[in-house]
C-alpha positions, -999 to 999 in steps of 0.1 A, spaced: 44 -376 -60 71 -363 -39 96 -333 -35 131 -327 -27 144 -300 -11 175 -287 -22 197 -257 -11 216 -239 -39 238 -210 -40 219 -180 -54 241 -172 -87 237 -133 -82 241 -134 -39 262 -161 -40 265 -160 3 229 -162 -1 211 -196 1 180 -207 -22 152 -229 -6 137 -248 -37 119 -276 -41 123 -299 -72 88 -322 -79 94 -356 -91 69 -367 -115 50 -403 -109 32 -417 -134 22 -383 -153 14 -363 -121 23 -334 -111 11 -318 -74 21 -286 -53 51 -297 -31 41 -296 -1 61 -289 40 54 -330 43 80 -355 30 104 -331 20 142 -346 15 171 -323 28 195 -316 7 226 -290 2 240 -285 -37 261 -258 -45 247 -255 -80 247 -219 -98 217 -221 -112 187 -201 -122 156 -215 -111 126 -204 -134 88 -210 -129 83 -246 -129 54 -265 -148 27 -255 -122 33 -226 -125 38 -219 -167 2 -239 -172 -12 -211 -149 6 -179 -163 -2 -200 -196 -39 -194 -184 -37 -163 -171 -26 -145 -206 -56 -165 -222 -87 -160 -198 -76 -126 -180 -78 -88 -194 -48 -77 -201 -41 -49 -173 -13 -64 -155 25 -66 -160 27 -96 -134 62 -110 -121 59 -145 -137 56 -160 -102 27 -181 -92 19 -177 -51 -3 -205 -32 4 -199 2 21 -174 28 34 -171 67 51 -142 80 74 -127 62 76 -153 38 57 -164 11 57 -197 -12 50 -204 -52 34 -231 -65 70 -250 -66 77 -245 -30 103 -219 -36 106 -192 -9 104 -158 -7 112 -128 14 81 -104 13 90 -68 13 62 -53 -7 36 -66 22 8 -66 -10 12 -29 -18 12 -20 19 -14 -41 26 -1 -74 46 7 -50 75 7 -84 99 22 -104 74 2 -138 61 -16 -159 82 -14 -133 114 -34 -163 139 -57 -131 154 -65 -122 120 -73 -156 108 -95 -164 137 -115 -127 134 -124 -140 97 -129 -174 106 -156 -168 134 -172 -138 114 -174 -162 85 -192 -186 103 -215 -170 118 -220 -134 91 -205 -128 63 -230 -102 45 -261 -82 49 -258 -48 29 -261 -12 42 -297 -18 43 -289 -30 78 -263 -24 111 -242 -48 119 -220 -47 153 -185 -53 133 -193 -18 114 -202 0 139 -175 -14 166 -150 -5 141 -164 27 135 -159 32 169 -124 26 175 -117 48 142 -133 76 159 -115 67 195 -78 70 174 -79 98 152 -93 132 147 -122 119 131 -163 120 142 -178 100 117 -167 69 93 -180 63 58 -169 29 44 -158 20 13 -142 -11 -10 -108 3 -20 -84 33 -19 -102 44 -49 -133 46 -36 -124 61 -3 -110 92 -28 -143 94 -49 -165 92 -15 -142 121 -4 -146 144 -35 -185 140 -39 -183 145 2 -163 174 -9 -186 194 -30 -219 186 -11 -204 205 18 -195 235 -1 -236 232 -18 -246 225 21 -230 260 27 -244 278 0 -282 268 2 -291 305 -8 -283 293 -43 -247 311 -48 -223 290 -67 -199 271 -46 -163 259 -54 -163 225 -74 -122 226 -80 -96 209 -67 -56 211 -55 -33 178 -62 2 173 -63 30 165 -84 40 128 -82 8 118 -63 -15 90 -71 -52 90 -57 -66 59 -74 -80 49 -105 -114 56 -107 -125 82 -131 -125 112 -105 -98 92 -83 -81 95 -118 -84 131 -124 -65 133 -89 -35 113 -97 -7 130 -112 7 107 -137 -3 121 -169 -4 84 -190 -25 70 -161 -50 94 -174 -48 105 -210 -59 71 -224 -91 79 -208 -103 114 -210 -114 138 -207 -115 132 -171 -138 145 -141 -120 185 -148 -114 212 -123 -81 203 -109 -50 217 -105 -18 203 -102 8 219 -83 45 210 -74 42 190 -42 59 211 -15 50 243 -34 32 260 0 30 293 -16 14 279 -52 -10 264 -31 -23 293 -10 -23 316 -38 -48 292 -56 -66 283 -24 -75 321 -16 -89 321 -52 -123 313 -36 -128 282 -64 -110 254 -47 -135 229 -28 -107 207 -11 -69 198 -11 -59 166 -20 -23 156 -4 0 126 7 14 130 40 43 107 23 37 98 -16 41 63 -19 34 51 -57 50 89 -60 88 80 -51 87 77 -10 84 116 -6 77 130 26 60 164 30 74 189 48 53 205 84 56 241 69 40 227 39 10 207 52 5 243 81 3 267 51 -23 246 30 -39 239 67 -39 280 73 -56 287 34 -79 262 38 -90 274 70 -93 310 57 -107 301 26 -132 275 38 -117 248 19 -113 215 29 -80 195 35 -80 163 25 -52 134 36 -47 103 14 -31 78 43 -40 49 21 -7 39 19 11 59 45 -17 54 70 -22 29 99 12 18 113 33 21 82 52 52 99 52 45 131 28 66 142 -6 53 139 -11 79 113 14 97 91 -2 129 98 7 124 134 42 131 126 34 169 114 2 175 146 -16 188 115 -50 174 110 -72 173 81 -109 180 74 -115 144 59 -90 114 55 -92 83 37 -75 48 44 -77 15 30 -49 -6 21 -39 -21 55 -72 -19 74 -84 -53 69 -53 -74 67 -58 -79 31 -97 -80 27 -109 -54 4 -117 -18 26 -114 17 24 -125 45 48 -133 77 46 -129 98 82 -144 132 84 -152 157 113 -185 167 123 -191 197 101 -177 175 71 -204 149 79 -236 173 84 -235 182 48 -242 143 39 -278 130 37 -290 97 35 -292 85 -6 -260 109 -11 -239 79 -20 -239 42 -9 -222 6 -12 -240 -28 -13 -205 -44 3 -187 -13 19 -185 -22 55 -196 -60 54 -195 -75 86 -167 -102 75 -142 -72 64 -149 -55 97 -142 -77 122 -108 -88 103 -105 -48 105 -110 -47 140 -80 -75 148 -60 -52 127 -66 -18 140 -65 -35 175 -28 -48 170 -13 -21 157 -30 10 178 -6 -5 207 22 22 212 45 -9 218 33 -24 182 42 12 173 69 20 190 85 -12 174 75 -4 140 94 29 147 127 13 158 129 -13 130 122 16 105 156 34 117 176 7 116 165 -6 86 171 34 73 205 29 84 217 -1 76 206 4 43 223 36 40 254 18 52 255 -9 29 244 6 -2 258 38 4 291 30 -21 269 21 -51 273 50 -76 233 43 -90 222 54 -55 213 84 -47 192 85 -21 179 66 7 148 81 25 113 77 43 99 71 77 92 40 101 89 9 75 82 29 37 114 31 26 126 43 -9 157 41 -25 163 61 -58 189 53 -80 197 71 -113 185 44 -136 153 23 -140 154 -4 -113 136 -29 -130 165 -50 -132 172 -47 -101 136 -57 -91 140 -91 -109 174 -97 -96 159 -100 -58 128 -114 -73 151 -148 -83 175 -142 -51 144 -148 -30 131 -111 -19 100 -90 -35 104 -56 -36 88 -29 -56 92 -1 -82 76 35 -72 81 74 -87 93 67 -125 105 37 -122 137 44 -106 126 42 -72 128 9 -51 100 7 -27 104 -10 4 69 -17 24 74 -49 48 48 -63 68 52 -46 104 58 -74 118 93 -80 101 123 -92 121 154 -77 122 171 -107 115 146 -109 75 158 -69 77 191 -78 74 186 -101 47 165 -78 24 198 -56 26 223 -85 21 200 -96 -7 200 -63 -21 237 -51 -18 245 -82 -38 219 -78 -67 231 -41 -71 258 -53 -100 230 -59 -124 224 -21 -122 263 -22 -138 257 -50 -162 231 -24 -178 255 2 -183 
């Protein structure tokens, strides 16, 4: 078994080159190409390259064995490095969806892979039951860089949110132990998304995320994100536990709050002994250039919850809370048999370690601009785009129609990028470690794959 590698002009970006590797079949075989034994070729061929045979027999599989919850791209992924990852034909792609904001150091970072590597060899899983010096060292360093005095782990985004709402209401039972009723409600937003867990659920905004399941954990209240005097007005009410809010709304649309905003629900909550919660799980860590989004606004919350980034794309979430927060909790108020596992921690730790460093930071912040820029530059005489926004390296572009074409146009031009608000929203979240030099080929990519936007019209 063997592969070529040919170079073809990319039928939609035609000054953009294809990477593809054809497999020649030997005697009924069929293997994953792989870097080895590789023939260089260049074809200028305008061709559309579709999932090869590999590939169909697992996508074949996948429809037969899996429940049916996911609209996948019909791309099969084996391996990754960088910026870059590889299908099961060898093709390449440009990675600007970083796993849902997860692949903050790409694939195959080598500090990350050797934190896993030597954790895995020598313990990989104990429960809660015990402590473990990953935990608590991350812990630790949580504390060191944020507002935060204690750190409850978690599995997910999810179940960072639905640690934070049962955290939530024991504190507002811890302050009433005289038996008066305390507040059990809660404030989202409009376009947010909290997760998608039952009470996670009731939090998130999008009404068909929820309806096929309820009734729903009730008591909440969505407002219009932004609406500051909405918010107060409901938060003096006396019956609103905590305040549920994105810094930046990510599956949302890319929408960034506004300082006077987060102040007045910080001011309410502070008068009316509510709690303010921040959802950073996708904003959080790096993404913004600031270690976290909140940063930006030097408005700090009662509780905040992380997850997708922390552990280089090991499962996590994290709920930070501030003293007072945490001396409502008892031990048996909630729990995790694999929050927290040793394994997760110490890939957590490489991580958290990288990206804390203000140059890491700094960096992130430059790339962010100029990727800002340049895309407002070169898409900037597309009539479908409207709008180019966010901060450091979650990006958004909204266009006035769906951009699900324009989703599969990069996805066969060789760059992943992703849908957010209704659909109409490109989402841009690159690893942090992105070059300049892949930043300008996203847009190049993009720029060209805008006509199908036209084609639909």
């Amino acid at each position: 078994m063997s592969s070529i590698h040919l170079l073809f002009t990319n039928p939609i970006s035609p000054s953009t080159k294809l990477h593809r590797s054809v497999s020649i079949r030997y005697r009924g075989g069929l293997t994953i190409p792989s870097g080895s034994g590789r023939v260089t070729a260049c074809a200028d061929v305008d061709v559309r390259v579709g999932p090869g045979l590999l590939s169909q027999k697992v996508i074949e599989d996948d429809k037969r064995v899996m429940v049916g919850t996911y609209a996948r791209a019909p791309v099969v992924f084996v391996s990754g490095k960088g910026c870059k990852l590889y299908d099961a034909e060898g093709r390449e792609y440009l990675d600007m969806t970083s796993g849902i904001a997860v692949n903050a150091l790409g694939h195959g970072d080598p500090d990350w892979v050797q934190a896993v590597t030597e954790q895995a060899c020598r313990l990989t899983h104990v429960s809660n039951l015990f402590h473990t010096i990953p935990q608590v060292e991350l812990a630790k360093r949580l504390i060191a860089r944020s507002f935060a005095d204690r750190v409850f782990f978690t599995n997910s985004g999810t179940e960072a949110n639905e640690a934070a709402i049962k955290f939530a209401r024991k504190f507002q039972r811890f302050l009433r132990p005289d038996g008066q009723k305390p507040p059990t409600e809660f404030i989202s937003f409009s376009n947010c998304f909290h997760g998608r867990t039952m009470g996670a659920l009731a939090l998130t905004s999008k009404e068909h995320y929820r309806s096929p399941f309820e009734p729903v954990m009730p008591g909440v209240t969505f407002l219009e994100f932004g609406d500051a005097h909405a918010a107060t007005e409901l938060i003096n009410s006396g019956n609103i536990a905590a305040v549920f809010v994105e810094p930046i709304q990510g599956e949302g649309g890319i929408y960034s709050a506004k300082k006077e905003f987060l102040q007045s629900l910080r001011t309410a909550c502070d008068d009316a002994g509510s709690l303010l919660v921040y959802d950073e799980v996708q904003c959080g860590l790096g993404r913004t250039g600031y270690l976290w989004a909140h940063e930006a606004y030097g408005i700090f919350p009662d509780i905040m919850t992380l997850a997708k980034p922390l552990a280089g794309g090991l499962p996590i979430g994290t709920v930070l809370v501030s003293e007072r927060v945490a001396a409502a909790i008892d031990s048996g108020d909630h729990g995790s048999t694999f929050a927290g596992g040793p394994l997760v921690c110490n890939a957590a730790i490489a991580v958290l370690d990288k990206i804390s460093k203000s140059s890491f930071l700094a960096d992130v912040s430059e790339k962010g601009l100029y990727f800002k820029q340049l895309l407002m530059q070169t898409l900037r005489g597309n009539s479908h785009v409207k709008e180019v926004r966010g901060l450091g390296l979650i990006i958004g572009i909204e266009l006035d129609v769906s951009a699900s074409p324009f989703v599969d146009a990069c996805r066969h031009s060789g760059l992943l990028v992703l849908t957010a608000g209704k659909g109409n929203v490109v989402r841009l979240v690159p690893p942090l470690v992105v070059s300049k030099q892949e930043l300008n080929l996203a847009a190049e990519i993009m720029l060209n794959c805008l006509r199908v936007l036209d084609d639909g019209n």
